[in-house]
N, C-alpha and C positions, 0 to 999 in steps of 0.2 A: 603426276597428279598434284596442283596445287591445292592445297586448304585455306580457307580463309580465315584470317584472322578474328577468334573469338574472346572472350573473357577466359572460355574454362583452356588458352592453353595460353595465358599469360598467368607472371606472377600472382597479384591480383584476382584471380581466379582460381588458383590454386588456395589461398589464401582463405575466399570466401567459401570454396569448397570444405577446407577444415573447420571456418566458425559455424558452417549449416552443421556439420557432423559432431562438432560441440555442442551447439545447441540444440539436437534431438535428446542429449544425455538429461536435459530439463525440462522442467513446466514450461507449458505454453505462455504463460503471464510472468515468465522469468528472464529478465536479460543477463546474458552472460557477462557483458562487458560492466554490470550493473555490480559485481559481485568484487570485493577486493581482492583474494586471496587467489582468484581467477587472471587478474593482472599480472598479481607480483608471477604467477608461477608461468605466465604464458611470457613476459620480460627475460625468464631463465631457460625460454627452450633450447637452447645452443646448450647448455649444459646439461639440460634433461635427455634429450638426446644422446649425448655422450653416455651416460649412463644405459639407455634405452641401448646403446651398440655393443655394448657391454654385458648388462645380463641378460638379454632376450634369446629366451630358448632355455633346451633343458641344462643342467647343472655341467656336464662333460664339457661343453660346448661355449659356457663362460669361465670354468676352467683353465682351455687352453687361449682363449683369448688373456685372461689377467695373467698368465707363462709370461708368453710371449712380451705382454706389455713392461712385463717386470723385468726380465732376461734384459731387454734392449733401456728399462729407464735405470737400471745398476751399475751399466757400464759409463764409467765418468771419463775414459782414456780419453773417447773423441764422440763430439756431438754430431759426428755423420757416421750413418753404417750403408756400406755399399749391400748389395742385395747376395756377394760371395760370403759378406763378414758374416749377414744374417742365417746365411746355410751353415757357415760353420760355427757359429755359437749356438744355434736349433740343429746340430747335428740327429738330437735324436728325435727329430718330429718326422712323419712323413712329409714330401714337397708337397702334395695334394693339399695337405691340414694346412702346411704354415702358409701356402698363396692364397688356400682362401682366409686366411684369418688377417693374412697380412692386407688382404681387398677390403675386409668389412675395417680396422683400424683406419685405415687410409681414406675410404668415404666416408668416414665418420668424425674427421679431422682429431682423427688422434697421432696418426701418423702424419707429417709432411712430405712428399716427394719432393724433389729438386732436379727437373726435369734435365738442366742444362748440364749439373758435374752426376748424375744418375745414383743419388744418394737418397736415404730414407733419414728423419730428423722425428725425436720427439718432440711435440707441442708442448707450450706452458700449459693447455687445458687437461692434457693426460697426466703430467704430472701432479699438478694441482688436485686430480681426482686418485692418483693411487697415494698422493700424503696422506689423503681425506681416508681411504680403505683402508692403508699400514695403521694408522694409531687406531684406527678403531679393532683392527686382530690384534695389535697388539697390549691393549686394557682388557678385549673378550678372554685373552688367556690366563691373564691373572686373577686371583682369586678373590675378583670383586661382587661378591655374590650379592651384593645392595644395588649394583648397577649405577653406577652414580660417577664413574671414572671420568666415562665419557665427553658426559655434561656438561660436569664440572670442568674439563679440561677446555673445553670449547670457550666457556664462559670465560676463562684464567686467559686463555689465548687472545679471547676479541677483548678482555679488558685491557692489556697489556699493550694492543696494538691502538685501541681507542675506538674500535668500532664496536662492543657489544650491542646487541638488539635485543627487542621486548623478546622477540620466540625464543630465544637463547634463554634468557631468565625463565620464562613461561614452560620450557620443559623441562629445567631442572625443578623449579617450583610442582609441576606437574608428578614429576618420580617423586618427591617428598611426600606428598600426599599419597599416594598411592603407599610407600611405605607405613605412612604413621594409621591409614586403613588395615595394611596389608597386619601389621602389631595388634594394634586393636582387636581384628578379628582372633588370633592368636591368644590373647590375654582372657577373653570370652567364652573359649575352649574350655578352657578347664584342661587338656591335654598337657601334661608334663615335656613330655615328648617334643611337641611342638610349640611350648614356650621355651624350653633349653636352644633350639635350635635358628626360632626367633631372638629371642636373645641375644645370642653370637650374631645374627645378621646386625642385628642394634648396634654392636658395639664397630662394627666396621660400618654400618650407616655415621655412626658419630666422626668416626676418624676424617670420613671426608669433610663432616658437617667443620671439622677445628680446620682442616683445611680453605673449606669455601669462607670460614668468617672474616679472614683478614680484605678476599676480593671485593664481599659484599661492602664492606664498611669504605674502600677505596672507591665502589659505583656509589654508593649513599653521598660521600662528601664530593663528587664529582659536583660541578658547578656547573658544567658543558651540557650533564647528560637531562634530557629532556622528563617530563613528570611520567610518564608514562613507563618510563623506565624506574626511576623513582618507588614508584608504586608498585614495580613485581619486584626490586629489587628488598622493600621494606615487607612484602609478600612473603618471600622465599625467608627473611628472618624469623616472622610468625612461624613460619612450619616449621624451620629450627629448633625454636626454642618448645616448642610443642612434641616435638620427636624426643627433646632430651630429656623431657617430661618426664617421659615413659617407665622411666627408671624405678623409680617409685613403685608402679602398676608394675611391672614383672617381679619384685622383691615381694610386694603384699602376696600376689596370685602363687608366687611359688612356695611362700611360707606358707601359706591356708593347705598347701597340696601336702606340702610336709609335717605338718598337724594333723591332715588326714589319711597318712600312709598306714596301708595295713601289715601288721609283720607274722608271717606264718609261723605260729607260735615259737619256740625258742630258738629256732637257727638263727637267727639275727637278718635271715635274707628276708624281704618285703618283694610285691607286688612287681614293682619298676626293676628290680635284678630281674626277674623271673623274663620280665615283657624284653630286656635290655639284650637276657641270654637269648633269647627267642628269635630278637633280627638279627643276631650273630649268624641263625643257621638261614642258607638259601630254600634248601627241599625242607620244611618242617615236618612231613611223611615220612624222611627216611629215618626220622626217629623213633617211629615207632613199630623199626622193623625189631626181630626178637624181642619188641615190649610185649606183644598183643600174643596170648596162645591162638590155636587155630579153633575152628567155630566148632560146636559141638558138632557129631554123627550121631545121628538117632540107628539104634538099632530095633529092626522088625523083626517080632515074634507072631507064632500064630496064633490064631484063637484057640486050638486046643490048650495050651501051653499058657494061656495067661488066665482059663477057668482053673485051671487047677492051679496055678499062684496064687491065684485068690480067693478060693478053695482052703487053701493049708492056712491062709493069713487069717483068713474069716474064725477057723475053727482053734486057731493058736490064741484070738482074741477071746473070745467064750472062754475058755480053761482060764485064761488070766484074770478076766471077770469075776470067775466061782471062787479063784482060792482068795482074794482080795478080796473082797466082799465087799468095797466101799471103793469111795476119791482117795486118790493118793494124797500121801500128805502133807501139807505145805512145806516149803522152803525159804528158809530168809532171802532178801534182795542183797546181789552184792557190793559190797562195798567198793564206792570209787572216790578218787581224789584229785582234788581239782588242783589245777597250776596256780589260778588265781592268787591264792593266801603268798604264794610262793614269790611270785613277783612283787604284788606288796610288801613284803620284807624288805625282797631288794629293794622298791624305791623309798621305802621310811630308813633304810641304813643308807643309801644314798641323799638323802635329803637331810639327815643329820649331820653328817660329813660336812656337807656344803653350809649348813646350818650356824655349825663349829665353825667355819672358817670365816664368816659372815658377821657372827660374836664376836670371835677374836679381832678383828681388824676393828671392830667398832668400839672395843674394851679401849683397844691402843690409843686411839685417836683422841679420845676423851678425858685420859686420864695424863694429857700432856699439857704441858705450861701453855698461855697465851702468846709468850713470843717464838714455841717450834710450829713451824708448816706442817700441819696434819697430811698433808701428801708426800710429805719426806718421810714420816715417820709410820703408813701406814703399810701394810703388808703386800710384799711384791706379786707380781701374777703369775697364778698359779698355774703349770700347763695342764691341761684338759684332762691329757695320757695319765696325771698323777689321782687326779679323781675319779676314771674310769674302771682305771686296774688297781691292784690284781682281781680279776676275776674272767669268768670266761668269754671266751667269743659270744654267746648269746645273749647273755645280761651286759656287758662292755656295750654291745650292739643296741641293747634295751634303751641304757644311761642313755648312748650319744644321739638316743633319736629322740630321748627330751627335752636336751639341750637351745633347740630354737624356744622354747618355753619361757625359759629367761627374759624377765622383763619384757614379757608378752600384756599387755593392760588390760586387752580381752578375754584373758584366761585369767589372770589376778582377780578379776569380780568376781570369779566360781569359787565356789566351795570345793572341798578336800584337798587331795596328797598336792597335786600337782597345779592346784591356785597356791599352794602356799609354795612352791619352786616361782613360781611366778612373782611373787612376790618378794624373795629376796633380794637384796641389797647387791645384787652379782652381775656382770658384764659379762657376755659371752663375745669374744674377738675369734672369727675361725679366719681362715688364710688359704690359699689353694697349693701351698707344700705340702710333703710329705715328711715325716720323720720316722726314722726303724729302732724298732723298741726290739731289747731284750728280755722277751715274754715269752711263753712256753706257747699260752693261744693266740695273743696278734701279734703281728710281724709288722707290720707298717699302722700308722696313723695319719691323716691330716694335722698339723700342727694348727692349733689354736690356745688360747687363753682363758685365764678367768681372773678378772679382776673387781676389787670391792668398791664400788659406788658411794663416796666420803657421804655427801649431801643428795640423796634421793628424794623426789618427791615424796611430799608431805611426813616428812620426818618433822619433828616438834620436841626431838631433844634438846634443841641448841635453845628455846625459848625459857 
């Protein structure tokens, strides 16, 4: 039987068979060919397809395709593999899997056949696509929890080579904002929790940010690269310098949370231990197995048996009546004593302490000649540990959660104990070491300082 020749079994036909099938996915009053983004991606179907041969189908099944492609693009000995090498480097696939896997590679032009010496050849375009897969597993493993490796790595790569593009810039530009949103909404919380955690994402968003500024500043003085590029390039600095902002906003948000931590009264533990110890445990119920007794058993009696309980109570009451003859007689209210006075002590002997030490440094400095440097001669920094102890874990614990107080400006305009800590002349320096004290109640400290502020605002002794 001959057929005749039509459109739909020419090229051409084939062709306008897929733009009719494209063009159902739009409006009626839309042309495809009308749309840019539709060009550039229909110019890369030879590529897209590669991909399309690759992961179509369930996960098992691109799996042992990306094996097989990687087994055969590793071997650098020889760039031909006869079809015995390919059984015996796939010794452990079944024949079934690897001839069809080797079929679908092979019309997909990942694989070359060479029909004349009966060899199998990997393409530039397989290779090209598993560079593309390796760097990107191998940034998803490391612990780039900002997600910015990538990107940034693309961008370093086409700068370097000369070809960078606007979407290259446009979706690192793109992650930035989404991070400096993704903070934002974090600093808004109010959640401790989840500004510590933001936070640390912050500080490895920054680490790439010192990384990408030397590229950016290499596309900005580029002379070649077109305005377009120019312009996300000068883009992606805004969100930079907008992300490092931020710094600021998590120090403000976490002090305000540390000024309003609540601490159960004298243990020294607060609210955040308790919440902290809490997601330590997985099952939260199994702890309160032997906490909880078992539920009451009500015991049943009969009604004979509870008339005459109540019977004896009733008639035990009358007697008690008669020989009493009135109200009992009253009783004082007992006496109870509050912690409060107690804690006030400590912080007015703590506050004098610091007080003392705030005097004397400013005694020193005043009463020295005009040609000694008042910063030479003024009083060294005092460690924290020396003003806290001795005393116990609970009040040590009291002291050190005053201590962001210090030259706090919005707690100085208040009145009592603790506008006037606010107000001395003191520098609080804390650090993220640790130091171990020879103390009976704490055992380890954060090491920090305290040092005396020569010239504080609005001082008016030197006039």
């Amino acid at each position: 039987m001959i057929e005749p020749i039509t459109s739909e079994t020419t090229p051409d036909g084939a062709l306008d068979q897929q733009q009719d099938g494209l063009q159902a996915h739009f409006k009626p009053n839309v042309s495809v060919d009308e749309i840019e983004q539709v060009y550039h991606l229909k110019r890369a179907q030879p590529l897209l397809q590669v991909f399309t041969a690759l992961f179509h189908g369930g996960f098992d099944g691109v799996l042992v395709r990306l094996l097989v492609l990687r087994e055969l693009a590793s071997d650098t000995s020889s760039s031909t593999f006869s079809r015995a090498d390919i059984n015996t480097r796939l010794a452990y696939l079944l024949p079934e899997s690897l001839e069809t896997v080797l079929m679908r590679l092979r019309s997909n032009q990942l694989l070359a056949w060479d029909a004349q010496q009966a060899v199998y050849r990997v393409t530039p375009m397989a290779r090209n696509v598993l560079s593309a897969i390796d760097g990107l597993l191998a940034l998803g493993n490391d612990e780039d929890e900002a997600d910015m490796g990538f990107l940034l790595s693309q961008v370093a790569g086409a700068q370097v080579m000369g070809g960078v593009t606007v979407e290259q810039l446009q979706h690192l530009l793109g992650r930035l904002v989404d991070l400096t949103e993704e903070f934002s909404d974090a600093i808004a919380s109010g959640s401790e929790f989840r500004l510590r955690a933001s936070q640390a994402k912050w500080h490895m968003a920054c680490d790439w940010v010192e990384k990408g500024s030397e590229i950016l500043r290499a596309i900005t003085s580029d002379e070649n690269a077109d305005a377009a590029t120019h312009r996300a390039a000068q883009a992606i600095g805004r969100a930079q310098s907008a992300l490092l902002n931020m710094q600021g906003m998590f120090s403000r948000a976490l002090n305000q949370i540390e000024r309003q931590r609540v601490h159960l009264g004298q243990s020294g533990l607060s609210t955040t231990d308790i919440k902290r110890w809490l997601l330590l445990h997985e099952d939260l119920a199994s702890l309160a197995i032997d906490a909880i007794d078992q539920p009451v058993v009500p015991l049943f009696i009969t009604p004979a048996e509870m008339i005459d309980v109540a019977e004896t109570e009733l008639l035990a009451d009358r007697v008690t009546s008669a020989v009493s003859g009135g109200l009992p007689a009253g009783t004082d209210a007992p006496t109870t004593i509050s912690d409060a006075p107690q804690m006030q002590r400590e912080l007015d002997d703590w506050l004098e302490r610091l007080s003392d030490f705030a005097a004397f440094g400013k005694q020193a400095t005043q009463n020295l000649p005009p040609a000694v440097d008042a910063s030479e001669a003024a009083p060294q920094a005092m460690p924290v540990h020396e003003t806290l102890l001795p005393a116990t874990f609970a009040v040590a614990s009291y002291r050190a959660s005053l201590l962001p107080l210090l030259g706090d400006a919005d707690e100085a305009r208040l009145q009592g104990a603790t506008a006037e800590l606010a107000r001395l002349p003191v520098k609080f320096a804390p650090t993220d070491e640790m130091v171990e004290l020879p103390d009976l109640h704490v055992a380890a400290m954060s090491m920090a300082s305290l040092s005396l502020i020569l010239n504080p605002e609005g001082d008016k002794s030197d006039e």
